[in-house]
PDB file of N, CA, C and O in Angstrom:
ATOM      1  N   UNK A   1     113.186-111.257 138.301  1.00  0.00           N
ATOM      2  CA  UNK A   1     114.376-111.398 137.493  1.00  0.00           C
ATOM      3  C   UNK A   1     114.861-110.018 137.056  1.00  0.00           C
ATOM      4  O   UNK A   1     114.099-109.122 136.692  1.00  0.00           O
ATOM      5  N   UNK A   2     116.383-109.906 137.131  1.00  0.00           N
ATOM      6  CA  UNK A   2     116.530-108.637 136.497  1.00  0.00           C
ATOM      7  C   UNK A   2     116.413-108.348 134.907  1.00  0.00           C
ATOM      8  O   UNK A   2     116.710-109.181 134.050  1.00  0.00           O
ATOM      9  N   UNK A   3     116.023-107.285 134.691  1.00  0.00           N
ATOM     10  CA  UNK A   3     115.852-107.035 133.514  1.00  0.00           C
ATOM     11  C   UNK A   3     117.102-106.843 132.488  1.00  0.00           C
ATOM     12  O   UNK A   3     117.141-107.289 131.341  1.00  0.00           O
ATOM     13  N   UNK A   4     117.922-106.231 133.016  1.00  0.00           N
ATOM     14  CA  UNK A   4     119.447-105.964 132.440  1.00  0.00           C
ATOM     15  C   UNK A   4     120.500-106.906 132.269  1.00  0.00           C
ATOM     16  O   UNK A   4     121.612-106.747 131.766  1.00  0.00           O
ATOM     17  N   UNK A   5     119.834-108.171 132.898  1.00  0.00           N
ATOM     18  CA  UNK A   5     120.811-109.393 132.682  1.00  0.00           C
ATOM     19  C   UNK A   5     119.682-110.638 132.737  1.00  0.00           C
ATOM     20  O   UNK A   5     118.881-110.880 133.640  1.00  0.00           O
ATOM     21  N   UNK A   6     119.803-111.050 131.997  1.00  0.00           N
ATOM     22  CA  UNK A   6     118.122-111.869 132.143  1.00  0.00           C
ATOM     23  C   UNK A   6     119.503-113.538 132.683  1.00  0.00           C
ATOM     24  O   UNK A   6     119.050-114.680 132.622  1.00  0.00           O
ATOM     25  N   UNK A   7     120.336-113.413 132.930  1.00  0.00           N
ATOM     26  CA  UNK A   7     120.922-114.490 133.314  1.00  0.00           C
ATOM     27  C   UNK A   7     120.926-114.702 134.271  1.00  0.00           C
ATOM     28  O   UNK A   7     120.692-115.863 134.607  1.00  0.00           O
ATOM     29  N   UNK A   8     121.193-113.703 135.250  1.00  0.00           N
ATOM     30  CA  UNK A   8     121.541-113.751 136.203  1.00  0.00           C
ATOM     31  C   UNK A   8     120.568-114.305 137.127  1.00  0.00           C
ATOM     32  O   UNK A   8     121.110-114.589 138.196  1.00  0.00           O
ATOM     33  N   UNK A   9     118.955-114.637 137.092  1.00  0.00           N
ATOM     34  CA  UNK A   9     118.798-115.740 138.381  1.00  0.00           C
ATOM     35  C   UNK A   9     119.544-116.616 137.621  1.00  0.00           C
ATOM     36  O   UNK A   9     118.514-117.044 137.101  1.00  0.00           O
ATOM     37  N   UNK A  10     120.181-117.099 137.227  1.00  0.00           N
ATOM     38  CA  UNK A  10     120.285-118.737 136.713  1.00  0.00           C
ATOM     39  C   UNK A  10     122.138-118.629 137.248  1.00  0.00           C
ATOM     40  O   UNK A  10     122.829-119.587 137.594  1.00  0.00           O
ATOM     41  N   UNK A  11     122.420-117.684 137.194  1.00  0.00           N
ATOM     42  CA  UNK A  11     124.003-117.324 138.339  1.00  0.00           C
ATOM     43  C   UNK A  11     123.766-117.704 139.441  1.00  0.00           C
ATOM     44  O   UNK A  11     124.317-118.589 140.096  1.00  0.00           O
ATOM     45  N   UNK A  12     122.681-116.846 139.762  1.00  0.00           N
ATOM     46  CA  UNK A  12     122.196-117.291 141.596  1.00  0.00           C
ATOM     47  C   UNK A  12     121.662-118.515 141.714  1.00  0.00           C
ATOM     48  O   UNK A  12     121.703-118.851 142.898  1.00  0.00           O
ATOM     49  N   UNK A  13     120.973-119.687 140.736  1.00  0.00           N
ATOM     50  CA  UNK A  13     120.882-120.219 141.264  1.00  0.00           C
ATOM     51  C   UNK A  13     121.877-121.232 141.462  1.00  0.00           C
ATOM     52  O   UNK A  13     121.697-121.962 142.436  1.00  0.00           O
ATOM     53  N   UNK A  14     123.114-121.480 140.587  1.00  0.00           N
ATOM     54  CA  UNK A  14     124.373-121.830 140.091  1.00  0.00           C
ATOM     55  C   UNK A  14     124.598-121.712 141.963  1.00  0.00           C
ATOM     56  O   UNK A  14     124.585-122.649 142.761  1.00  0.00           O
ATOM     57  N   UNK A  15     124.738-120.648 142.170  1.00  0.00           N
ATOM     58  CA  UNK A  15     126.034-120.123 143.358  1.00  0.00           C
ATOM     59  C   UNK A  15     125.101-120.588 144.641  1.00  0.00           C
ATOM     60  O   UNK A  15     125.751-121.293 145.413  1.00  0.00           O
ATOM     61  N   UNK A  16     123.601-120.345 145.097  1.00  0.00           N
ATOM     62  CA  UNK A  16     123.146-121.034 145.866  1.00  0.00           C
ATOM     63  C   UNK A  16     123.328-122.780 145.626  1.00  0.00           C
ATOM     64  O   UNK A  16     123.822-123.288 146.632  1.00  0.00           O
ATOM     65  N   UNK A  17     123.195-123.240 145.119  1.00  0.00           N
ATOM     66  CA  UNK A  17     123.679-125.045 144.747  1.00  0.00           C
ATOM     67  C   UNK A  17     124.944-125.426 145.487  1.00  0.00           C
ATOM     68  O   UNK A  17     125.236-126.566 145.848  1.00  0.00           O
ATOM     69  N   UNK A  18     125.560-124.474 145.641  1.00  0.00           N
ATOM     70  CA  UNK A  18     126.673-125.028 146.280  1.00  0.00           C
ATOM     71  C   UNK A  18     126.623-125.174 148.063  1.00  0.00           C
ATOM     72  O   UNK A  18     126.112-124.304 148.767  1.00  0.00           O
ATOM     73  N   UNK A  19     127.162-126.255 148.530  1.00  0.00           N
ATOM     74  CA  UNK A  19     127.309-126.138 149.782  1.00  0.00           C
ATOM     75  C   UNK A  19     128.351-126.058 150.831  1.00  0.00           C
ATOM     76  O   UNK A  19     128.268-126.417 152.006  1.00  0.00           O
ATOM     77  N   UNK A  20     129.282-125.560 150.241  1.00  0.00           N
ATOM     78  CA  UNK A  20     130.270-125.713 151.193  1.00  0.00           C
ATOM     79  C   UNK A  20     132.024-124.499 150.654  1.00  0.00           C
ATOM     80  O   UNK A  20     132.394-124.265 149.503  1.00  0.00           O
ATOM     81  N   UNK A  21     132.489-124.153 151.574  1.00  0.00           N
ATOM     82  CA  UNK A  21     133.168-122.971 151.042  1.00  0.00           C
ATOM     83  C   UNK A  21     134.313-123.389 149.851  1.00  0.00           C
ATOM     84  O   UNK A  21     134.743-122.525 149.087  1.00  0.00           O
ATOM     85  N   UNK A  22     134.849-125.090 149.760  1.00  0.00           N
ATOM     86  CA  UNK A  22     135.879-125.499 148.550  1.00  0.00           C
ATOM     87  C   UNK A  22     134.603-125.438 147.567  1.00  0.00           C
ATOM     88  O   UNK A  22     134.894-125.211 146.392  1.00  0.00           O
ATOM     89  N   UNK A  23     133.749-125.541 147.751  1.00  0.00           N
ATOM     90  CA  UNK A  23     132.869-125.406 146.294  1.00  0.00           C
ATOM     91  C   UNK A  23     132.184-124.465 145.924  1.00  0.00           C
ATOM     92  O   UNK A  23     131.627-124.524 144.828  1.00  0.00           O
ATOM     93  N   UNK A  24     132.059-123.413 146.705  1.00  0.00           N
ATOM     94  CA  UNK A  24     132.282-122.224 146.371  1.00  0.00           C
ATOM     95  C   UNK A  24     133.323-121.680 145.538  1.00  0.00           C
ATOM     96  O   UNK A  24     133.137-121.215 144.413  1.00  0.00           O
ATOM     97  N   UNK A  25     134.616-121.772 146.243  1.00  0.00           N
ATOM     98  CA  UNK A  25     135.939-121.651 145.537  1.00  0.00           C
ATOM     99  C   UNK A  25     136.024-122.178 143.993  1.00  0.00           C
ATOM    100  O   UNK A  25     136.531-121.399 143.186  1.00  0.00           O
ATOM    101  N   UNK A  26     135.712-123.040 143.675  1.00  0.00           N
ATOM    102  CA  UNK A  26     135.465-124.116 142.377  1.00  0.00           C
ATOM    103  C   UNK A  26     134.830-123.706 141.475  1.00  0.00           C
ATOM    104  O   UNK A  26     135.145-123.871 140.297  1.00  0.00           O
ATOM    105  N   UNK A  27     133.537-122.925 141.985  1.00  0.00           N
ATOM    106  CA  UNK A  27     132.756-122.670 140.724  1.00  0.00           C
ATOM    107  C   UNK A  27     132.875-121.059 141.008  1.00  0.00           C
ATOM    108  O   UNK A  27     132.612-120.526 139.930  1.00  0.00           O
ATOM    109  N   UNK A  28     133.100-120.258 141.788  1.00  0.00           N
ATOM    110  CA  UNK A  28     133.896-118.845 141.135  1.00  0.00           C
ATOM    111  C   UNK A  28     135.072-119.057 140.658  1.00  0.00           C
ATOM    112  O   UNK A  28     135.353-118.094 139.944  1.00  0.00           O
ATOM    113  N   UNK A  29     136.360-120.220 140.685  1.00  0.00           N
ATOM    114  CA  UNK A  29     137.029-120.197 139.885  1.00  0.00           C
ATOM    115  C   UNK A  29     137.023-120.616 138.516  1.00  0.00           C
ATOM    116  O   UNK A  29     137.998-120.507 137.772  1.00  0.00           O
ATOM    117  N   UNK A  30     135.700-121.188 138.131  1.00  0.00           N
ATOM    118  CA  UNK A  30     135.300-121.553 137.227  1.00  0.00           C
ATOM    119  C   UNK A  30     134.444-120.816 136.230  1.00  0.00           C
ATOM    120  O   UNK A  30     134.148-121.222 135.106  1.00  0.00           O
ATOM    121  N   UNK A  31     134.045-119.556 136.850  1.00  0.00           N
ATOM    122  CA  UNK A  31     133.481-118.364 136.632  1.00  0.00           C
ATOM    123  C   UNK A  31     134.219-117.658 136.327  1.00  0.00           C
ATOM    124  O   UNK A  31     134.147-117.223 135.178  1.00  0.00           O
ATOM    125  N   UNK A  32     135.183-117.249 137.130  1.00  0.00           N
ATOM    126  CA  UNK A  32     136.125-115.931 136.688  1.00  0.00           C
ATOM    127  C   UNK A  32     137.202-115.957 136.322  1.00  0.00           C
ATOM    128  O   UNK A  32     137.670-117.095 136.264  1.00  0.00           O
ATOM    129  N   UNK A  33     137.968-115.015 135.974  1.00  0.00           N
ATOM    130  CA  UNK A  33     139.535-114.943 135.810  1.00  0.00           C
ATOM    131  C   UNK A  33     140.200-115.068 137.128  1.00  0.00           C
ATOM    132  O   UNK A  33     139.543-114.877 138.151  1.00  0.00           O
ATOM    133  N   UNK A  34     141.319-115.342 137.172  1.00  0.00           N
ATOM    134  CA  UNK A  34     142.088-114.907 138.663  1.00  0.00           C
ATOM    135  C   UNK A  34     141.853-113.428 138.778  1.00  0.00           C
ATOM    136  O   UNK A  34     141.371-112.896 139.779  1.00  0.00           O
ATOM    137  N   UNK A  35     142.197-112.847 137.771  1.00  0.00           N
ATOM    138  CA  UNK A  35     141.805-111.110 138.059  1.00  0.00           C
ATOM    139  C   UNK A  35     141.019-110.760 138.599  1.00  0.00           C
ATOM    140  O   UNK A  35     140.921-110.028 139.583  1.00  0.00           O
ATOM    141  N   UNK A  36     140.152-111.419 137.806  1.00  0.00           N
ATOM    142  CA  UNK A  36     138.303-110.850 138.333  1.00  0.00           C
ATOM    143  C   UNK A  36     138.177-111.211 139.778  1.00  0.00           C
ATOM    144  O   UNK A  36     137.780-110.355 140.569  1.00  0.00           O
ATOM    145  N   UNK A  37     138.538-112.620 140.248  1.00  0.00           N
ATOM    146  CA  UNK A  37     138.369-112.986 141.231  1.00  0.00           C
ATOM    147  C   UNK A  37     139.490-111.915 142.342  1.00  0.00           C
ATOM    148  O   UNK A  37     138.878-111.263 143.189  1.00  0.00           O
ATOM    149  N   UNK A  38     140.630-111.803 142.324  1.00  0.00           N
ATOM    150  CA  UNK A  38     140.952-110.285 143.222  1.00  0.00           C
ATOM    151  C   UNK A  38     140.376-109.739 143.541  1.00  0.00           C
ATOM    152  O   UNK A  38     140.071-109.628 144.728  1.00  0.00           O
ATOM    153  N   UNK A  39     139.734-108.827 142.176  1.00  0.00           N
ATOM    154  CA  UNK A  39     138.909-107.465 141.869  1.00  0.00           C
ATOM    155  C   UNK A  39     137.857-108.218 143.179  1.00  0.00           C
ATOM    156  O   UNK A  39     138.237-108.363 144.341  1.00  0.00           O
ATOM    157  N   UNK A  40     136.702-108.565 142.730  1.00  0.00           N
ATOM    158  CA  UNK A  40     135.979-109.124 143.607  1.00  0.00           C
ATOM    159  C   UNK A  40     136.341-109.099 145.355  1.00  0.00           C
ATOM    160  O   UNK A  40     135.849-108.624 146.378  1.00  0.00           O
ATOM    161  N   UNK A  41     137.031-109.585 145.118  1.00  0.00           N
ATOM    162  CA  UNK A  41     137.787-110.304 146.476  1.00  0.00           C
ATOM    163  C   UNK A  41     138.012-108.753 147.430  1.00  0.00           C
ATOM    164  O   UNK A  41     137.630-108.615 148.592  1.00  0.00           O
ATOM    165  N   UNK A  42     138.786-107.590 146.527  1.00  0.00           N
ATOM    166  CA  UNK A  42     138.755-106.702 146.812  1.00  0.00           C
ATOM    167  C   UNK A  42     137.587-105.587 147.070  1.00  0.00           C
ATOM    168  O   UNK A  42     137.566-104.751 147.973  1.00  0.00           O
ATOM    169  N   UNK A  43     136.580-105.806 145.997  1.00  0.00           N
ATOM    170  CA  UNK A  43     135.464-105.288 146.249  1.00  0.00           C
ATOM    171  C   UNK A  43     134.548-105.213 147.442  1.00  0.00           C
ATOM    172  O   UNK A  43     133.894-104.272 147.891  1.00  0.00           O
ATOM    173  N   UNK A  44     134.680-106.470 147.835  1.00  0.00           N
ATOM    174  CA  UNK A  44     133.958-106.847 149.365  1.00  0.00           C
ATOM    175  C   UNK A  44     135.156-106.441 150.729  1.00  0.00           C
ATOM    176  O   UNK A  44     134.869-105.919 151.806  1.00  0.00           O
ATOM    177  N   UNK A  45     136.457-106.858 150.269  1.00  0.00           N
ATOM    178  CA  UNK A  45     137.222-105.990 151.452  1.00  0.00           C
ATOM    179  C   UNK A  45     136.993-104.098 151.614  1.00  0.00           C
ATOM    180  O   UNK A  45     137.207-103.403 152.607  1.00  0.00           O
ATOM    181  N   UNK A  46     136.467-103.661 150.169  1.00  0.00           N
ATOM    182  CA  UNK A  46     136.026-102.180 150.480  1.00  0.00           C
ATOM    183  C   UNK A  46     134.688-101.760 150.995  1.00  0.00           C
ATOM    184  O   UNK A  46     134.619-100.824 151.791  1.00  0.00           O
ATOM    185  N   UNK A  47     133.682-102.359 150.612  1.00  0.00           N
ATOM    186  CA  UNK A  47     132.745-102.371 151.505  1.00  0.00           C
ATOM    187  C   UNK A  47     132.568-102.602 153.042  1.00  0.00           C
ATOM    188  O   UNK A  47     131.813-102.093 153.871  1.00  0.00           O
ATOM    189  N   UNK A  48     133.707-103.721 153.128  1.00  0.00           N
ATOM    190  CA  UNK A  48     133.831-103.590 154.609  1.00  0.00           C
ATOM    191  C   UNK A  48     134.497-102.919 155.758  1.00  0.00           C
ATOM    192  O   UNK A  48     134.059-102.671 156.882  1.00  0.00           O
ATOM    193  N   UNK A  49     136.081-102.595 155.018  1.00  0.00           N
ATOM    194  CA  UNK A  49     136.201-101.133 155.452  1.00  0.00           C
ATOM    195  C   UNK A  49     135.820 -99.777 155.333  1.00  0.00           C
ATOM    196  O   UNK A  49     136.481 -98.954 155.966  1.00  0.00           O
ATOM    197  N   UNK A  50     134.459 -99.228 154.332  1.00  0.00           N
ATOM    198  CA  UNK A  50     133.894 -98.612 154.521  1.00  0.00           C
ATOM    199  C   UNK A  50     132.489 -98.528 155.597  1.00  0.00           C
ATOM    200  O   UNK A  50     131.912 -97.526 156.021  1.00  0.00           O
ATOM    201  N   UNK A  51     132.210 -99.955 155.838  1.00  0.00           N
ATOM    202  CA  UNK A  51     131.352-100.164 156.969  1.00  0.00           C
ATOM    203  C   UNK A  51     132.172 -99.842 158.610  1.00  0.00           C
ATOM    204  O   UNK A  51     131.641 -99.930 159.717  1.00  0.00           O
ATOM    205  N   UNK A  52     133.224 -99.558 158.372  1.00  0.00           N
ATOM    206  CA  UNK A  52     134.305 -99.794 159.505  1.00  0.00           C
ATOM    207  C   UNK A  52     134.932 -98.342 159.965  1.00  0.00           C
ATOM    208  O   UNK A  52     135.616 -97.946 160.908  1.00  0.00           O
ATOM    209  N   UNK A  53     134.349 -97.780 158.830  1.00  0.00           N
ATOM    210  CA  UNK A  53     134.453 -95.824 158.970  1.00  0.00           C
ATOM    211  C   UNK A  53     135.609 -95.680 158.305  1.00  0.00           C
ATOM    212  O   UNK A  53     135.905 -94.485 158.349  1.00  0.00           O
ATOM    213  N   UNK A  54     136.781 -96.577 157.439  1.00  0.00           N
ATOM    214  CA  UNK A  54     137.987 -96.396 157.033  1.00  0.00           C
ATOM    215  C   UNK A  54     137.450 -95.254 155.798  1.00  0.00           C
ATOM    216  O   UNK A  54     136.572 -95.182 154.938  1.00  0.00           O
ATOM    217  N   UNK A  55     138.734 -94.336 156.393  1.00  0.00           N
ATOM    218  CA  UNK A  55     138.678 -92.712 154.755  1.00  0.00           C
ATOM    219  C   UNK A  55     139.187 -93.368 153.927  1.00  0.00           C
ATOM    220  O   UNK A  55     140.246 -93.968 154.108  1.00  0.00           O
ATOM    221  N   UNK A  56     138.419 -93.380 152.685  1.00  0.00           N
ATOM    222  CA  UNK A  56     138.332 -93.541 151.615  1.00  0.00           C
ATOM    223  C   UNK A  56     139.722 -93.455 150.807  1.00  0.00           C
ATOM    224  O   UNK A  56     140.213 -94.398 150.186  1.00  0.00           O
ATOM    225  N   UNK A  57     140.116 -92.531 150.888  1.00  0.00           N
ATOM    226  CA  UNK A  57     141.669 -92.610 150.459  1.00  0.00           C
ATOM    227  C   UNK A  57     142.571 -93.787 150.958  1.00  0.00           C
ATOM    228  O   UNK A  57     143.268 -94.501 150.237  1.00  0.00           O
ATOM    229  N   UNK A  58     142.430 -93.869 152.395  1.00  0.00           N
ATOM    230  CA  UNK A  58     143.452 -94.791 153.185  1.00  0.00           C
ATOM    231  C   UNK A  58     142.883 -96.080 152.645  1.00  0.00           C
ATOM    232  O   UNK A  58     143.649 -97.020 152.431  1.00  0.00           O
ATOM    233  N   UNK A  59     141.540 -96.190 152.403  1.00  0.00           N
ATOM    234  CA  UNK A  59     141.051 -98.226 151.210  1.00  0.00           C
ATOM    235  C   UNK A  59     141.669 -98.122 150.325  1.00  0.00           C
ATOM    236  O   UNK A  59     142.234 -99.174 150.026  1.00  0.00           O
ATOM    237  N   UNK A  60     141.937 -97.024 149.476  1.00  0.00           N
ATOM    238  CA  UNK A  60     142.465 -97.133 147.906  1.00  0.00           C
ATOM    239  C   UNK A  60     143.693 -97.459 148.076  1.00  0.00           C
ATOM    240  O   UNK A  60     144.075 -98.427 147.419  1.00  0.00           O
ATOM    241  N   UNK A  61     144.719 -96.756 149.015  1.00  0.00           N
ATOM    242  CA  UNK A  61     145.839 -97.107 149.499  1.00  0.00           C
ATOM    243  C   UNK A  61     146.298 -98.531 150.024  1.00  0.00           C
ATOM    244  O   UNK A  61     147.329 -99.100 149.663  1.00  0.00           O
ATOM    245  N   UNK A  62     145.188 -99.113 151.114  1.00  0.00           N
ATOM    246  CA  UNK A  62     145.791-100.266 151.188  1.00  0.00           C
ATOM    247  C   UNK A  62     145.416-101.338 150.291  1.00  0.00           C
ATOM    248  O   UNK A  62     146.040-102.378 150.082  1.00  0.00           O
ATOM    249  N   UNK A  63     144.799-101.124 150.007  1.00  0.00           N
ATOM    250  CA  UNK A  63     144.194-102.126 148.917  1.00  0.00           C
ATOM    251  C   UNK A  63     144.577-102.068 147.370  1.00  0.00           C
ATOM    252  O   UNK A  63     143.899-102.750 146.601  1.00  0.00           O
ATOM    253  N   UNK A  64     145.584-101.322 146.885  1.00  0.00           N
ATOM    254  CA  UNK A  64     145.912-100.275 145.953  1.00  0.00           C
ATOM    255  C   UNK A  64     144.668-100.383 144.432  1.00  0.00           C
ATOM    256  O   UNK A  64     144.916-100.977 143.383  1.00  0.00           O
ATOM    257  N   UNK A  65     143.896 -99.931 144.625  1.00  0.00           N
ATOM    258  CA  UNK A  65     142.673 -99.772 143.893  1.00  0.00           C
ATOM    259  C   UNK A  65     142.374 -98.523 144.343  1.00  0.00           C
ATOM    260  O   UNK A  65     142.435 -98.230 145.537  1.00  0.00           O
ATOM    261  N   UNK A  66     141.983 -97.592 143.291  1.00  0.00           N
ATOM    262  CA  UNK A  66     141.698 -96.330 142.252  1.00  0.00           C
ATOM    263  C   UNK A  66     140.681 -95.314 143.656  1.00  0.00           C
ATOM    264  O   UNK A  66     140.112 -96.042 144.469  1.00  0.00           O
ATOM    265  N   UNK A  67     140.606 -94.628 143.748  1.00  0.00           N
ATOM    266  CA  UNK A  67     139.863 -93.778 144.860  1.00  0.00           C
ATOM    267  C   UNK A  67     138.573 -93.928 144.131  1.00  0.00           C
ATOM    268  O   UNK A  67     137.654 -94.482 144.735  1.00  0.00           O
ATOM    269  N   UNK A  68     138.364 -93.474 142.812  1.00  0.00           N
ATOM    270  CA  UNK A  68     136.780 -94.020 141.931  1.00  0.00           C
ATOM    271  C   UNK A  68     136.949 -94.866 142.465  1.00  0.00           C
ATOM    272  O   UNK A  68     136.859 -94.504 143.639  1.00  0.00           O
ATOM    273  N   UNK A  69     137.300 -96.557 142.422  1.00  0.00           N
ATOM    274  CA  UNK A  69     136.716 -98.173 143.226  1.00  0.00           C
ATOM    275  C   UNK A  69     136.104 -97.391 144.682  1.00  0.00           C
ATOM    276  O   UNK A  69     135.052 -97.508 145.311  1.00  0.00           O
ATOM    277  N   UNK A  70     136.797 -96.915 144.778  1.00  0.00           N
ATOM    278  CA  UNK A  70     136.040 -97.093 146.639  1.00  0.00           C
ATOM    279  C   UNK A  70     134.964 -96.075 146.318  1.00  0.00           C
ATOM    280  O   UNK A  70     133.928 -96.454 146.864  1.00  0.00           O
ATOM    281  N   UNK A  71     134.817 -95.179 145.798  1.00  0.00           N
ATOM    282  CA  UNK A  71     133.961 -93.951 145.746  1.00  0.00           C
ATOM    283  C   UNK A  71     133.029 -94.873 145.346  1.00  0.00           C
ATOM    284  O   UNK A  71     132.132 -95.000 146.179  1.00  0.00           O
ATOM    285  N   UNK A  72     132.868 -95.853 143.957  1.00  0.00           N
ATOM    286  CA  UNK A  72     132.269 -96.477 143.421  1.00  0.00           C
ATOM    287  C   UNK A  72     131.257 -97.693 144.410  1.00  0.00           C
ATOM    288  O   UNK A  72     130.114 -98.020 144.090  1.00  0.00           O
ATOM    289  N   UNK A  73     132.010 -98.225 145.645  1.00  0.00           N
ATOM    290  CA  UNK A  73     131.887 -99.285 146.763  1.00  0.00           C
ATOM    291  C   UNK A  73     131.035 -98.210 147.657  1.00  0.00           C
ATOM    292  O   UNK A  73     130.079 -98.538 148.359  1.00  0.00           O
ATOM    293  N   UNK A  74     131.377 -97.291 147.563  1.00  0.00           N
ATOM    294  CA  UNK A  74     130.299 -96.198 149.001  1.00  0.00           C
ATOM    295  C   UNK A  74     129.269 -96.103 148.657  1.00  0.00           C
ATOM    296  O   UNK A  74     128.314 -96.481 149.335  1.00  0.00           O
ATOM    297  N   UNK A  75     129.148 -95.480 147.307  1.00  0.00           N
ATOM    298  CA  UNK A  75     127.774 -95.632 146.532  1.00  0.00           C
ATOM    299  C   UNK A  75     126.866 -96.548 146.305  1.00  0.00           C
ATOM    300  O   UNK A  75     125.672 -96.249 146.280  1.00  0.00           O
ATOM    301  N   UNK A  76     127.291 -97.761 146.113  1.00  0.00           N
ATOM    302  CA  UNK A  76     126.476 -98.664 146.305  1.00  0.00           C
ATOM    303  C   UNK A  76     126.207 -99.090 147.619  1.00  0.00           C
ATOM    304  O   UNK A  76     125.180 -99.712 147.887  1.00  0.00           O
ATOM    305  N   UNK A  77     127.426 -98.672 148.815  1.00  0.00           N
ATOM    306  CA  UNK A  77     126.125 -99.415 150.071  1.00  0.00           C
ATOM    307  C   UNK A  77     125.299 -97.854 150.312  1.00  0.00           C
ATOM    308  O   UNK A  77     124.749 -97.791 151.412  1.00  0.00           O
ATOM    309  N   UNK A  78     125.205 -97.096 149.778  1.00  0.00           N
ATOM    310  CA  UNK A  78     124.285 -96.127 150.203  1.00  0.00           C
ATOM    311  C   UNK A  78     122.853 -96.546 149.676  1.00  0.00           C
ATOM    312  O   UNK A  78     121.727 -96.382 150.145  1.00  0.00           O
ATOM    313  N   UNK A  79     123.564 -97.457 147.932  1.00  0.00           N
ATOM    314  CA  UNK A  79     122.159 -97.823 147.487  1.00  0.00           C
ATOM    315  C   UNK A  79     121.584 -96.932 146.327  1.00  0.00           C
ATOM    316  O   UNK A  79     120.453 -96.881 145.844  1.00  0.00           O
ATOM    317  N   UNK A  80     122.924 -96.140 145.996  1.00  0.00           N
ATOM    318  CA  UNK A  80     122.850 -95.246 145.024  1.00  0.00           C
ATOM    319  C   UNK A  80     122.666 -95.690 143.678  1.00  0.00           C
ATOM    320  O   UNK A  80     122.595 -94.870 142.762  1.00  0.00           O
TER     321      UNK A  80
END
């Protein structure tokens, strides 16, 4: 369990329970804001164009989120 969020297995196990992608949809919309859910939404489109070799500038651009977000998205798949 993590230490910094003592909730969070009980998120995962929330989000594993589900089986199917409308109920997925359901209970992150039931989780988040529409915002959050973007943000998110966007978060994983930067990871994947950084898996894809896209410069960092040109994600912030199309995605219009902050050059920190993506700097922020590299770092973590490095694992930083």
């Amino acid at each position: 369990m993590n230490t910094d969020n003592p909730y969070l297995d009980e998120l995962l196990e929330h989000l594993l329970a589900v089986d199917d992608k409308a109920g997925m949809e359901k209970a992150l919309s039931g989780l988040l804001t529409p915002s959050e859910l973007v943000e998110i939404s966007k978060r994983l489109q930067i990871f994947k164009l950084l898996k894809a070799g896209v410069p960092q500038r040109q994600i912030a651009e199309r995605l219009g989120v902050g050059i920190a977000t993506v700097t922020r998205g590299s770092r973590a798949l490095k694992g930083e």
